[in-house]
C-alpha positions as CSV (number, residue, x, y, z in Angstrom):
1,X,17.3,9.5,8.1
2,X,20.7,9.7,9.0
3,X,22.7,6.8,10.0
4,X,23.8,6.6,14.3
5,X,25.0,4.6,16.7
6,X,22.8,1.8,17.4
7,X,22.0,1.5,21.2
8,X,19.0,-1.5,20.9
9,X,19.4,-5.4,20.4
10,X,18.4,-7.4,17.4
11,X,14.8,-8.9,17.0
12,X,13.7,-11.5,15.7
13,X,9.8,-12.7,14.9
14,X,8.4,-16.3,13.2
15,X,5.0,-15.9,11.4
16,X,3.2,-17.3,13.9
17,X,4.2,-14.7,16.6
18,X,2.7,-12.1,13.9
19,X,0.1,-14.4,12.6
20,X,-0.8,-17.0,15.0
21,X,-1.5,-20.2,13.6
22,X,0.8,-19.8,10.6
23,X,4.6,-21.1,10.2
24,X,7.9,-20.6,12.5
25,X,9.7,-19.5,9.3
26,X,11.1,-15.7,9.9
27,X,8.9,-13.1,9.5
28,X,10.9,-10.1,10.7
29,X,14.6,-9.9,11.7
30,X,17.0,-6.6,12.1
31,X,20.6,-7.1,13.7
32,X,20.6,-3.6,14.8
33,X,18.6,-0.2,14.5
34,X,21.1,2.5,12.7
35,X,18.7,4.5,12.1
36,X,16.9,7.6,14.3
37,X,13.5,6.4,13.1
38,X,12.4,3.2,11.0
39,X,9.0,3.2,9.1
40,X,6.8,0.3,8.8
41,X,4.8,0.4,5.4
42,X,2.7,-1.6,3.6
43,X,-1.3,-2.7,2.9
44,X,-4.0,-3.0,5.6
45,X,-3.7,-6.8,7.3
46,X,0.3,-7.1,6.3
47,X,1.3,-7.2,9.9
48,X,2.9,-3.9,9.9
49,X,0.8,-2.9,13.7
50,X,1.1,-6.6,15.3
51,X,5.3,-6.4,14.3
52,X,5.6,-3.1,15.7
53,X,3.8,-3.7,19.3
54,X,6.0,-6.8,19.4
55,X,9.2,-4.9,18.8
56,X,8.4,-2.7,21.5
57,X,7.4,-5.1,24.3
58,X,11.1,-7.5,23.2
59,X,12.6,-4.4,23.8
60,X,11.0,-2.6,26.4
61,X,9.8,0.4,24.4
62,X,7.3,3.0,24.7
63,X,4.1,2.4,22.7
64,X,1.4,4.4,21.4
65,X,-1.4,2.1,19.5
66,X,-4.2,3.7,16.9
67,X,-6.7,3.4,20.2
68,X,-4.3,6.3,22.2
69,X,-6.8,8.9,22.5
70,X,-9.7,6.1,24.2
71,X,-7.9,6.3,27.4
72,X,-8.4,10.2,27.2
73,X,-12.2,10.0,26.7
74,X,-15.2,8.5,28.5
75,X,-17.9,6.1,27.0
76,X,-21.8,5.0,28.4
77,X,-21.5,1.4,27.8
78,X,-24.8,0.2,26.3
79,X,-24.5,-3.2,26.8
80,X,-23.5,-4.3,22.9
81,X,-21.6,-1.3,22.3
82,X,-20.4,2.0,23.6
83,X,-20.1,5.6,22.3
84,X,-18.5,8.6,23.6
85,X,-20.0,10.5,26.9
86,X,-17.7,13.6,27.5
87,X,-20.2,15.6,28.7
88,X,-19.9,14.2,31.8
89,X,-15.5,13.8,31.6
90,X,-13.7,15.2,34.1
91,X,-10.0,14.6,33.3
92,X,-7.3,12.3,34.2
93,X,-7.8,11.4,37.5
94,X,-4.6,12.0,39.8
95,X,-4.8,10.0,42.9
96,X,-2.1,7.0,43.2
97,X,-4.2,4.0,42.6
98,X,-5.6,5.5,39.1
99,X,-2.1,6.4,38.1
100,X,-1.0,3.0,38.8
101,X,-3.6,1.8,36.1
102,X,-3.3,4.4,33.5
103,X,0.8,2.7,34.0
104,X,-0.8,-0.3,32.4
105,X,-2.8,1.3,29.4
106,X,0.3,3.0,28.8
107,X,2.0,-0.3,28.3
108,X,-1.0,-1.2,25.6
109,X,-0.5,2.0,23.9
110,X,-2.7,4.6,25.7
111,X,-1.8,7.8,25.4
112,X,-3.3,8.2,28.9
113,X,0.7,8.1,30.6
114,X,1.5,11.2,28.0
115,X,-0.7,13.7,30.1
116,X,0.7,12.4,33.2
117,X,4.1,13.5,32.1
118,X,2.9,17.4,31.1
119,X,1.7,17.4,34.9
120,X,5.0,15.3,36.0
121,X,8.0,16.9,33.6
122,X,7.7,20.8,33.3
123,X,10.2,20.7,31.0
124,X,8.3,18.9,28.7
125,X,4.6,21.0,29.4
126,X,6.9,23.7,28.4
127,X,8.1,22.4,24.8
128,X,4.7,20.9,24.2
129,X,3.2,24.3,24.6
130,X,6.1,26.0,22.9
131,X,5.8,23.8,19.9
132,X,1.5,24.8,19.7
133,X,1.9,28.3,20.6
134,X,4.6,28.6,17.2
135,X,2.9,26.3,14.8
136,X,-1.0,26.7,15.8
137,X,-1.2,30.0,17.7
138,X,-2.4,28.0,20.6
139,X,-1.8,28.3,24.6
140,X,-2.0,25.1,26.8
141,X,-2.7,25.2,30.4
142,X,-2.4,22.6,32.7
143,X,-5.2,22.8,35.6
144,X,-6.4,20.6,38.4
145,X,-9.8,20.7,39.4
146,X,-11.1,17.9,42.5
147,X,-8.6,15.4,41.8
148,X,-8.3,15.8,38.2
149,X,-6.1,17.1,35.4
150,X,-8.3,18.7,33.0
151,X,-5.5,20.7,30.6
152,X,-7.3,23.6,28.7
153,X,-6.5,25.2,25.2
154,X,-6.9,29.1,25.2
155,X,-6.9,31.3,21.6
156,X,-7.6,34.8,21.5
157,X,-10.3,35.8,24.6
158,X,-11.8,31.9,24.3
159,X,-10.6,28.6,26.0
160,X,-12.3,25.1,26.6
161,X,-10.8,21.8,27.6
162,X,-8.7,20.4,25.6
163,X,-10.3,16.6,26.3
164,X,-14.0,17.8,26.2
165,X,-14.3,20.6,23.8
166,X,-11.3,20.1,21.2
167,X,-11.2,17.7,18.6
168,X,-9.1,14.6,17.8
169,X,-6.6,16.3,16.1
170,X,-5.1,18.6,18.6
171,X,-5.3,16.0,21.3
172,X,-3.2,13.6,19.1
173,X,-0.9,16.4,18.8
174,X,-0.6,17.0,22.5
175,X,0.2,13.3,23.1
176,X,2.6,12.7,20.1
177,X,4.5,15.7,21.0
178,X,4.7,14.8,25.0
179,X,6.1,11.3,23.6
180,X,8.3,12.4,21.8
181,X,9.7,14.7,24.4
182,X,10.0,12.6,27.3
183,X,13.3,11.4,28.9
184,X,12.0,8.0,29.7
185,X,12.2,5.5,26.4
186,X,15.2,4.9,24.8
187,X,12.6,3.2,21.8
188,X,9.0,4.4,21.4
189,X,7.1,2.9,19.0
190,X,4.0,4.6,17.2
191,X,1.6,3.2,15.3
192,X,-0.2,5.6,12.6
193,X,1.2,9.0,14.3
194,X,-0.9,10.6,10.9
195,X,-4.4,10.0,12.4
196,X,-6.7,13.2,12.7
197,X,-3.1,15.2,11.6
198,X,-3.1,17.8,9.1
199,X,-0.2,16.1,6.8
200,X,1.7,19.3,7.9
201,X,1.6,18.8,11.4
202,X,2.1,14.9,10.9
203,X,5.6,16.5,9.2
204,X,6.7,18.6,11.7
205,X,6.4,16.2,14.4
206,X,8.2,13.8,12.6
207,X,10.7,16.1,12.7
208,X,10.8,16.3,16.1
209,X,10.9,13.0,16.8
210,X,13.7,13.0,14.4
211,X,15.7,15.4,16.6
212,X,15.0,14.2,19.6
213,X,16.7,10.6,18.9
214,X,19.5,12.3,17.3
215,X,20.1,14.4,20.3
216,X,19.6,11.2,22.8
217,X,20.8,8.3,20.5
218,X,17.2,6.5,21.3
219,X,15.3,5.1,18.4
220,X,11.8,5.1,17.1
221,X,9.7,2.6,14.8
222,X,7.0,5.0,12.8
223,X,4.2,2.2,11.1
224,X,2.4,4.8,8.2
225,X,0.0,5.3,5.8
226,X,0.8,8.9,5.1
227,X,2.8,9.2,1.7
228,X,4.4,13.0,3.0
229,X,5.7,10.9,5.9
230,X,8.1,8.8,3.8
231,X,10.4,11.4,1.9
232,X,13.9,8.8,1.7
233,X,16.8,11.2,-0.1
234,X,19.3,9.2,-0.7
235,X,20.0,5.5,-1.2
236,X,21.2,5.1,2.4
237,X,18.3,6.4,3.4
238,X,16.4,2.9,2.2
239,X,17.8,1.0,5.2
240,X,15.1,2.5,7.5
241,X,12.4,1.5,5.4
242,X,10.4,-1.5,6.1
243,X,8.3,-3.2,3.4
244,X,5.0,-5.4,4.5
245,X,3.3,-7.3,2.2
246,X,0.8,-10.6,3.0
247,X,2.3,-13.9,2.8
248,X,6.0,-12.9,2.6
249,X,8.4,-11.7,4.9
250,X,8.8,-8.3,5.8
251,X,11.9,-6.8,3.9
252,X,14.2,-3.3,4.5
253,X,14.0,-1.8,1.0
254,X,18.3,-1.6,0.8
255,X,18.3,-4.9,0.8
256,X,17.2,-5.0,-2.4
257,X,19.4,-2.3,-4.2
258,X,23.0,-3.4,-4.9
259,X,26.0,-1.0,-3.7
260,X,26.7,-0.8,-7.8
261,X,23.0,1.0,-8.0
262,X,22.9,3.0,-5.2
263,X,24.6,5.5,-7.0
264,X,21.6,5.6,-9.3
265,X,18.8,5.1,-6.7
266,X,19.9,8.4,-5.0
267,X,19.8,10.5,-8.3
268,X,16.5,8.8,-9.0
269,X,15.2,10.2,-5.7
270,X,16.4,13.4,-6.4
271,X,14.6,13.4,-9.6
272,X,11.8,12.5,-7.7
273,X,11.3,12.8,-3.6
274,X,8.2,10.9,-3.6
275,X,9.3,7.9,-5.6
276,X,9.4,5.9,-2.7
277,X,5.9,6.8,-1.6
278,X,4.4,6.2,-4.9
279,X,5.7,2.8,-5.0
280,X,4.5,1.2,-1.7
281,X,1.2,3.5,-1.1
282,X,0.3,2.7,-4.6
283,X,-2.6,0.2,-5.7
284,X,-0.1,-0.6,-9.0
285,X,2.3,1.7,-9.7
286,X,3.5,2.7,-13.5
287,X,6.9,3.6,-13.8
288,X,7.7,6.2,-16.5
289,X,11.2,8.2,-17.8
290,X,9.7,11.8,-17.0
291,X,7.7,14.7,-16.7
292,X,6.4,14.9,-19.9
293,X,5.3,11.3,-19.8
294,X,3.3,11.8,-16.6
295,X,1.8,15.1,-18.4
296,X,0.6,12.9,-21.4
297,X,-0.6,9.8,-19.8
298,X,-2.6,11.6,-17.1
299,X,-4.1,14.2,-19.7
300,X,-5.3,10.7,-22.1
301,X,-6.3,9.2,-18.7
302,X,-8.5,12.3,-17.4
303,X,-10.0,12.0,-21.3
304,X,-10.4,8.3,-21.6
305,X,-11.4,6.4,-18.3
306,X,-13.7,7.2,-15.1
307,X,-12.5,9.1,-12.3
308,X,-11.9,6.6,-10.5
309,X,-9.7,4.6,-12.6
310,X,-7.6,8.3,-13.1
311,X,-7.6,8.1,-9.2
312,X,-6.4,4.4,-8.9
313,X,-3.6,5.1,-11.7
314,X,-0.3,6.5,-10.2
315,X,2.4,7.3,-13.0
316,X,6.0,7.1,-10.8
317,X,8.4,9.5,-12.6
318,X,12.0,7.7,-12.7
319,X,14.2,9.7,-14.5
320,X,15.2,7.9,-18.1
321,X,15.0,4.5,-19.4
322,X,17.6,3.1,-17.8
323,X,15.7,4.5,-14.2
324,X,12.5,2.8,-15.1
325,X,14.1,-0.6,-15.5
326,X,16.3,-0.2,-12.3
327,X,12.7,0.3,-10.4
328,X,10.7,-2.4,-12.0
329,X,13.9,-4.4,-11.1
330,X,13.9,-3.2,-7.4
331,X,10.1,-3.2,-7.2
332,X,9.8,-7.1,-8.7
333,X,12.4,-7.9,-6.3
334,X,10.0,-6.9,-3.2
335,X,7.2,-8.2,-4.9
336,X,5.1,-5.3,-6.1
337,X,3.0,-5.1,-8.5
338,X,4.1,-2.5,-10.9
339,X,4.4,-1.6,-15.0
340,X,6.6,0.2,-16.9
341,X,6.6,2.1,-19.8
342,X,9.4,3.5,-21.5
343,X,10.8,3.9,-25.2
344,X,11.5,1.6,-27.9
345,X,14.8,2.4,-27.9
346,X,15.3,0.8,-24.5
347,X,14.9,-2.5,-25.0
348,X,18.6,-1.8,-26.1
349,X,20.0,-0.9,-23.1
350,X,21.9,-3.8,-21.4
351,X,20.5,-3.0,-18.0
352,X,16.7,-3.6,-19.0
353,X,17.4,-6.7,-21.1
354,X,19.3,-7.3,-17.8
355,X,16.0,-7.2,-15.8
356,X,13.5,-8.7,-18.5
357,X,16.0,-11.8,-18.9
358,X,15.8,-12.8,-15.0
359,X,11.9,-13.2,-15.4
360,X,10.7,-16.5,-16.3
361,X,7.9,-15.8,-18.4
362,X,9.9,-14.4,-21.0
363,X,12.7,-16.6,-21.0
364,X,9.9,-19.2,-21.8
365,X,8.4,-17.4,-24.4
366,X,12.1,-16.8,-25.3
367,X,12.3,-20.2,-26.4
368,X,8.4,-21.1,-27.4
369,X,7.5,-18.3,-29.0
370,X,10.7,-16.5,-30.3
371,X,12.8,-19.8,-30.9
372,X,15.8,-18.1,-29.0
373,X,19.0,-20.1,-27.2
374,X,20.5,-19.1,-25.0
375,X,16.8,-17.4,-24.6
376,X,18.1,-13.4,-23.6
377,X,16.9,-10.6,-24.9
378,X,20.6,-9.6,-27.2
379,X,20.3,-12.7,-28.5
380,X,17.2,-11.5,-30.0
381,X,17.9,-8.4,-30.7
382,X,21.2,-9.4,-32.5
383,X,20.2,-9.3,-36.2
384,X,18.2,-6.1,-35.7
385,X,21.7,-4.2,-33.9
386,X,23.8,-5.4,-36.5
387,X,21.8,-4.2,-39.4
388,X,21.8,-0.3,-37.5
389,X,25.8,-1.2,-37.7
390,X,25.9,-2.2,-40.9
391,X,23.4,1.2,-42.1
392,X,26.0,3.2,-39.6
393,X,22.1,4.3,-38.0
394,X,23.3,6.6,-35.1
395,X,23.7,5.8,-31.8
396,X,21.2,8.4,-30.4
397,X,18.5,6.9,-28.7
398,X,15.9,8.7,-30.6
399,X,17.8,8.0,-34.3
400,X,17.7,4.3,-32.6
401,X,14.2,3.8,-31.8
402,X,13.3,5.9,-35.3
403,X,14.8,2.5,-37.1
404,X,13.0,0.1,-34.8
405,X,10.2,1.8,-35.0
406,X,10.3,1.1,-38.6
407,X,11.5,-2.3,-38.6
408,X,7.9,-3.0,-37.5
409,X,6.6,-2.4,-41.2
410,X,5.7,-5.0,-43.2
411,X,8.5,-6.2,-45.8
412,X,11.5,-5.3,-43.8
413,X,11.7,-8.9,-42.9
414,X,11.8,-8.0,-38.7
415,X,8.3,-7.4,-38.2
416,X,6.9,-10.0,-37.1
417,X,10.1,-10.7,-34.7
418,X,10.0,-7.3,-33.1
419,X,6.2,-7.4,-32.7
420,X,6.2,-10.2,-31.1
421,X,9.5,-9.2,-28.7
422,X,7.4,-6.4,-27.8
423,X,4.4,-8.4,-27.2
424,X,6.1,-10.8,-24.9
425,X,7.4,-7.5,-22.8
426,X,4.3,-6.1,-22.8
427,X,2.7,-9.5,-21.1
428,X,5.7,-9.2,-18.6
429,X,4.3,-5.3,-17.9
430,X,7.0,-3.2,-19.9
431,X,5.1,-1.2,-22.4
432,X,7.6,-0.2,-25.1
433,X,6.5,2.5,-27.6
434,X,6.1,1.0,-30.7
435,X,5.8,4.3,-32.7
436,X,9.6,4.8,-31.1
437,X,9.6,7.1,-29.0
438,X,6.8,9.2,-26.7
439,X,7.4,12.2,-29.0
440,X,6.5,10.1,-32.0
441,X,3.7,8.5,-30.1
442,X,2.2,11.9,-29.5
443,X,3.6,13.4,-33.0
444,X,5.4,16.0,-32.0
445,X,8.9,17.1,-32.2
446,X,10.1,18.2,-28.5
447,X,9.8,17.2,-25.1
448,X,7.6,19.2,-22.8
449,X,4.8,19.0,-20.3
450,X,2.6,21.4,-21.9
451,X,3.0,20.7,-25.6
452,X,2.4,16.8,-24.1
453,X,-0.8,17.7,-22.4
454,X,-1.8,19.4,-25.4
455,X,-1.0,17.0,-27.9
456,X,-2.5,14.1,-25.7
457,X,-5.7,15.9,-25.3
458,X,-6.8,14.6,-28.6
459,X,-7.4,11.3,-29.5
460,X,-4.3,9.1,-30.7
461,X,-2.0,6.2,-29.7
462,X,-1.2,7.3,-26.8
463,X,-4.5,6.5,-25.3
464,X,-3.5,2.7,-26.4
465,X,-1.0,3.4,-23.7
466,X,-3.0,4.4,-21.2
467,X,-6.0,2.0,-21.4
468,X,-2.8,-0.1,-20.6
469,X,-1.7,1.7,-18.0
470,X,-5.1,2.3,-16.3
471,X,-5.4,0.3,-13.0
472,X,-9.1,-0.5,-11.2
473,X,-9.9,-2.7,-8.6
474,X,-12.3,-5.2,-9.9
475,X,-13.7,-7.2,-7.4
476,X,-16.4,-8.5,-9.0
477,X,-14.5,-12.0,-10.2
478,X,-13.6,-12.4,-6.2
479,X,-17.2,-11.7,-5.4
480,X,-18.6,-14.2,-7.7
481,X,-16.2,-16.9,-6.2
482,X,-17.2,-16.5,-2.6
483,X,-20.9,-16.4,-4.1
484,X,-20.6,-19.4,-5.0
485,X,-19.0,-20.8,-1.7
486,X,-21.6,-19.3,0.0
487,X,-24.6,-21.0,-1.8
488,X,-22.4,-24.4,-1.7
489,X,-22.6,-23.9,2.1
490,X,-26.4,-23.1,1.9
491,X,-26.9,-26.2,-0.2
492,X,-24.5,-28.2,2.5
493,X,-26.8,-27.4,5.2
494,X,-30.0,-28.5,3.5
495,X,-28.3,-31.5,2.6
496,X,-27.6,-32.5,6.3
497,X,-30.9,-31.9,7.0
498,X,-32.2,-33.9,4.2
499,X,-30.4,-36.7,5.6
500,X,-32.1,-36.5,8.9
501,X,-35.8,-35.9,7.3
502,X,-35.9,-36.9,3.7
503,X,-39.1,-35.8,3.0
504,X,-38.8,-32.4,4.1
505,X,-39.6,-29.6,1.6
506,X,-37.4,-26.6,2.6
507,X,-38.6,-23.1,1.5
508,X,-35.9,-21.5,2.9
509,X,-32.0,-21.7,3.8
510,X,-31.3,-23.5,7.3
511,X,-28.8,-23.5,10.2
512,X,-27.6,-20.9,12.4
513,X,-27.0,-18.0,10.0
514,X,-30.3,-18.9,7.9
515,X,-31.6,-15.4,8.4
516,X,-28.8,-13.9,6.7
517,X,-28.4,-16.7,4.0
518,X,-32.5,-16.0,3.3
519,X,-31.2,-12.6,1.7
520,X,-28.7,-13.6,-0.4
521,X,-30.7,-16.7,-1.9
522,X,-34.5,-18.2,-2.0
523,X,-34.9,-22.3,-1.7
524,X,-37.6,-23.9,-3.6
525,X,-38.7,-27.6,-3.4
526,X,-38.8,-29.3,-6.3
527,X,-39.7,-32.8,-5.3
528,X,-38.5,-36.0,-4.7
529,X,-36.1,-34.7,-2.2
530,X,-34.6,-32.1,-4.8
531,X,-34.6,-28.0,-4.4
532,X,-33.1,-25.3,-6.1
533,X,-31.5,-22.4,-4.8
534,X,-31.9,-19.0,-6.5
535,X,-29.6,-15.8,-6.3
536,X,-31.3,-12.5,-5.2
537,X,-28.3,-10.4,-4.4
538,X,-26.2,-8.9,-5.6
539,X,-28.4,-8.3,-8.5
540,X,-25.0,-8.4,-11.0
541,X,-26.0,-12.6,-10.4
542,X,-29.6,-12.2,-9.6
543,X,-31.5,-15.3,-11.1
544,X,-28.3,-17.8,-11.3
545,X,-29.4,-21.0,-9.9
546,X,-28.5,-24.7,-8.5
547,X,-30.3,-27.9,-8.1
548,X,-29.2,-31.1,-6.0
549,X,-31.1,-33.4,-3.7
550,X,-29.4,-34.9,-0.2
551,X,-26.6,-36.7,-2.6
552,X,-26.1,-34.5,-5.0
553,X,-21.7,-33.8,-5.2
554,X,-20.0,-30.9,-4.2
555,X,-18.4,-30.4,-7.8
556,X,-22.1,-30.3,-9.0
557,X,-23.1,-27.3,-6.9
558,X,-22.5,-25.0,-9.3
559,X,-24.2,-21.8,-10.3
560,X,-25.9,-21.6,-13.5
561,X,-26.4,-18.4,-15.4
562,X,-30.3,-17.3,-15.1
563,X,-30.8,-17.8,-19.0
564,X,-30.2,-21.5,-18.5
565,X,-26.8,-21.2,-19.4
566,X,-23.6,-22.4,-17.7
């Protein structure tokens, strides 16, 4: 990820060229591209794809879409859909007026144009091949057969076709690699290079790509999934690293570390190489100081909750206290949703009160619940540091959080202060220990990853911790909302029709999706112009019910539970 001269023109894209319909405010703007390659990252539907094909057509770029192999294959079309017929595939076609469409594909991301080139540039058939014979064991041949090019693999005595026989993976290869070798793009765009790819392979062509802008001084946007794709080693290294999330602008992750942290950023990331990774490919990441912590969180995890809560739960080692509040800081800043837990001792360190005192839920509860002015967290804490002065308590962080740790007991006249300093934190997602330290937590006198996995492997406090810590995607609430759209919508549409023939009786749901609606809900008539709509699925609401007649109002079309309650 090494910085170099910059050879392409700024860009810069509104909302509604990524999102049509939406706002002219900016939604992506570089001055420049320093970098060899720049990754796109973020969730599904953050615009990550649409930005990157738009970068490449402002700039003329090369572009390969996640549809690159469909210009390599050959489909029956069945009218409503179509599936793959390679049976009958004969290669790319090589006469003039096919080549001049496959330049067209190209220019919507097929990867068609790439085995044009292994025909077109020996120099590059001969790296490509190079490249598969050292890292797979594989020979590519180029052959022509009645017009076409129909490139075969050969291993050992065997060979097939490499567009009939062979699977995705291996042709994804082939195409990446021939992109990546060409002379002709000066910026070539990518979109999900990982697909079919063995992460290894994924790795060393990103590596190749890597040298080959280097060597040319041309550029390359890489939009990813693939955690072992992202491996930033310094702070520098941020500035090629572009953060998508829905509703906000997209944002190059140096922006949001200060030239005062970047000094602490880069030993962070030597601490930990995927740190990055974890953070933006994580559902909600959990920041902790180290090793041992991630040993005795995951081993009460593994104990306590469903696989698939342990799956969901990623525990980012930062490397200290003072680590875990410069992430939360940085991650807050880009809008992540992340916790941290750390211990008690660092709510003294004037770099986490730093970060907890620019979040407005607990300056409020500062002042409502803790009485404070100014309301920061020293201000707080002030009583409780001069009394460790005053009892000359050392100033060794685990000494430290030993006396706050027992501050919390009842007649030291701090309890209920600290408590509830801790409880606003908490709310705020900073977990501090309140036993003092993780050692205490799991009572046992050193650090260690195996004496924490053993320790944690029986039941204790540190399970509090990670029932805290333990992260699963609960869409039930969501699906009980758009439930109850949909039967609003249902009721809607009998309503209209009620309007038109009052004396109807409907015995079932109306319109033009009534079919689909008739599975999720019956419709009874009641009389008088009224029916009721019942829930069948999803059986979680099965039996929840509505009445209304033709005038009944929207704010009165609400579910009620089957038991007759609300």
């Amino acid at each position: 990820m090494t910085q170099a001269p910059d050879p392409l023109s700024e860009v810069t894209l509104a909302f509604n060229d990524v999102f049509p319909g939406t706002t002219s405010d900016t939604f992506f703007e570089t001055k420049g591209w320093e970098y060899p390659v720049s990754y796109f990252v973020g969730r599904n539907g953050s615009g990550k794809s649409r930005t990157a094909k738009l970068v490449a057509e402002h700039l003329g770029g090369s572009y390969l879409s996640t549809d690159r192999l469909s210009g390599l294959m050959s489909f029956s079309n069945w009218g409503w859909t179509s599936v793959p017929a390679m049976d009958s595939y004969k290669g790319v076609p090589l006469g003039d007026t096919e080549r001049s469409q496959a330049a067209g594909l190209s220019a919507q991301g097929s990867g068609v144009g790439a085995l044009y080139a292994l025909k077109d540039q020996p120099e590059v058939w001969l790296r490509v091949a190079a490249f598969l014979r050292r890292a797979l064991g594989r020979v590519i041949e180029l052959r022509e057969s009645a017009g076409y090019l129909d490139p075969y693999i050969r291993v050992g005595g065997s060979e097939y076709s490499l567009l009939r026989d062979e699977g995705h993976g291996l042709r994804e290869l082939v195409i990446l690699l021939t992109a990546a070798y060409r002379e002709d793009w000066t910026l070539l765009v990518v979109d999900e290079p990982e697909l079919h790819l063995h992460p290894a392979m994924a790795r060393l062509w990103l590596s190749e790509l890597e040298n080959e802008c280097r060597r040319r001084n041309s550029r390359a946007v890489v939009v990813t999934h693939e955690p072992t794709m992202l491996k930033p080693a310094t702070a520098g290294d941020l500035g090629a690293v572009w953060y998508f999330s829905a509703d906000r602008p997209s944002q190059r992750l140096i922006d949001h570390v200060g030239t005062e942290l970047q000094g602490r950023v880069t030993s962070s990331l030597k601490t930990n190489p995927q740190l990055i990774s974890q953070l933006v490919f994580s559902p909600r990441p959990v920041l902790v100081e180290g090793v041992h912590d991630v040993a005795a969180l995951t081993t009460s995890l593994e104990r306590t909750q469903p696989p698939e809560v342990v799956a969901q739960t990623d525990l980012v080692e930062c490397g200290g206290s003072g680590a875990v509040a410069l992430w939360f800081a940085i991650s807050h800043s880009l809008g992540l949703d992340v916790r941290a837990v750390a211990d008690l001792d660092a709510c003294l360190a004037s770099e986490v009160q730093a970060v907890m005192d620019r979040s407005p839920d607990v300056v409020s509860k500062y002042r409502s619940v803790l009485l404070a002015e100014p309301p920061r967290s020293h201000v707080i804490l002030r009583p409780l540091i001069e009394e460790m002065n005053n009892q000359s308590v050392p100033a060794s962080p685990k000494q430290r959080a030993a006396w706050l740790a027992a501050s919390v007991a009842p007649g030291t006249g701090h309890e209920a202060r600290l408590t509830q300093f801790q409880d606003i934190w908490r709310d705020a997602g900073f977990w501090l220990h309140p036993q003092g330290t993780l050692e205490d937590v799991l009572s046992i006198t050193a650090k260690g990853r195996e004496v924490a996995q053993e320790a944690a492997s029986r039941p204790g406090p540190i399970d509090d911790v990670a029932r805290w810590c333990a992260f699963e995607l609960d869409a039930m609430g969501d699906v009980e909302i758009l439930l109850g759209a949909a039967v609003e919508r249902i009721a809607h549409a009998i309503m209209e029709a009620l309007r038109v023939e009052p004396l109807t009786q409907f015995t079932s749901p109306v319109g033009g999706s009534s079919i689909s609606d008739s599975r999720l809900v019956d419709v009874t008539p009641l009389g008088d112009g009224r029916h009721r709509i019942t829930v069948k699925k999803p059986e979680a609401f099965s039996g929840q019910w509505v009445d209304f007649s033709r005038d009944t109002p929207s704010n009165f079309l609400q579910l009620n539970k089957a038991d007759g309650g609300d």
